[in-house]
C-alpha positions as CSV (number, residue, x, y, z in Angstrom):
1,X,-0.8,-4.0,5.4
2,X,-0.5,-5.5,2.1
3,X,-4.6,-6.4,2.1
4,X,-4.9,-2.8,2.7
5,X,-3.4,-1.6,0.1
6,X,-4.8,-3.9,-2.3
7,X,-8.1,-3.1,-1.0
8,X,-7.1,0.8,-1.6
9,X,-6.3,0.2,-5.3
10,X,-9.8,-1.6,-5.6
11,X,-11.7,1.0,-4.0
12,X,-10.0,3.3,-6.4
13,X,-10.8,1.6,-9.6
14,X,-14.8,1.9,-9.0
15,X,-16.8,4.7,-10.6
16,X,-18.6,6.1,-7.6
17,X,-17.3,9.4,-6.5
18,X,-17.5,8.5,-2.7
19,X,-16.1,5.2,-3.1
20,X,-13.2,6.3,-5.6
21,X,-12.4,9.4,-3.1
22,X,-12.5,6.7,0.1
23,X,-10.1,4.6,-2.0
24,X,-7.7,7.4,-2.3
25,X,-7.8,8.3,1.1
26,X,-7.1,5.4,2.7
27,X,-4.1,5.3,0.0
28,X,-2.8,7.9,1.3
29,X,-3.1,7.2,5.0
30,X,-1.4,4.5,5.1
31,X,2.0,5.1,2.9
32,X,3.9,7.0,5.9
33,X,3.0,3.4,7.6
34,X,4.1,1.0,5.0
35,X,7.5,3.1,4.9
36,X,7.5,2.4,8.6
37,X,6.6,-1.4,8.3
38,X,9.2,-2.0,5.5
39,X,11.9,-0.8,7.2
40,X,11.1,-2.5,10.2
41,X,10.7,-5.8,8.5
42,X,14.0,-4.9,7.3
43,X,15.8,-4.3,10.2
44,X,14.8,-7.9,11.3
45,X,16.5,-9.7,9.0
46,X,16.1,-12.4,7.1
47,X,12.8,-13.8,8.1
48,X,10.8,-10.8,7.8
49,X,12.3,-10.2,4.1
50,X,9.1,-12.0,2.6
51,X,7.0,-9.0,4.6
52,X,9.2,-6.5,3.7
53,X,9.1,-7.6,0.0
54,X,5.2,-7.7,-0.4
55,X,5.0,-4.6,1.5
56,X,7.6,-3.5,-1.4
57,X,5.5,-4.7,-4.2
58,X,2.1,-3.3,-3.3
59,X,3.9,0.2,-2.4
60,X,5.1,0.2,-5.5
61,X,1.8,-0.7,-7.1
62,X,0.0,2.2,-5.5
63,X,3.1,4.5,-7.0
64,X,2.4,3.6,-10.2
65,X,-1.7,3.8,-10.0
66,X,-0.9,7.7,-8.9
67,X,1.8,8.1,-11.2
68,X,0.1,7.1,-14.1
């Protein structure tokens, strides 16, 4: 989950229109999932707090590349 949306961001920061617009896309596909998968690993416990916490970070990373 986490590669993805590191891969997202990527794909966002090119200059090709297609590549740029793929990027975004697959952004956007898969935040209802990492909502899903964070409060699952949540709902674990303990041991999945290091899943829940990356999932966090790059959720909040594609935020802030739409925010600002």
């Amino acid at each position: 989950m986490t590669f993805a949306l590191i891969f997202g961001l990527v794909l966002t920061g090119r200059s090709h229109v297609g590549v740029h617009a793929a990027g975004i896309t697959l952004l956007l596909m898969l935040i209802p999932l990492t909502l899903a998968v964070a409060a699952s690993a949540l709902r674990q416990g303990l041991g999945s707090a290091t899943a829940a916490l990356s999932t966090a970070i790059a959720f909040a990373l594609v935020l802030l590349k739409f925010l600002l």
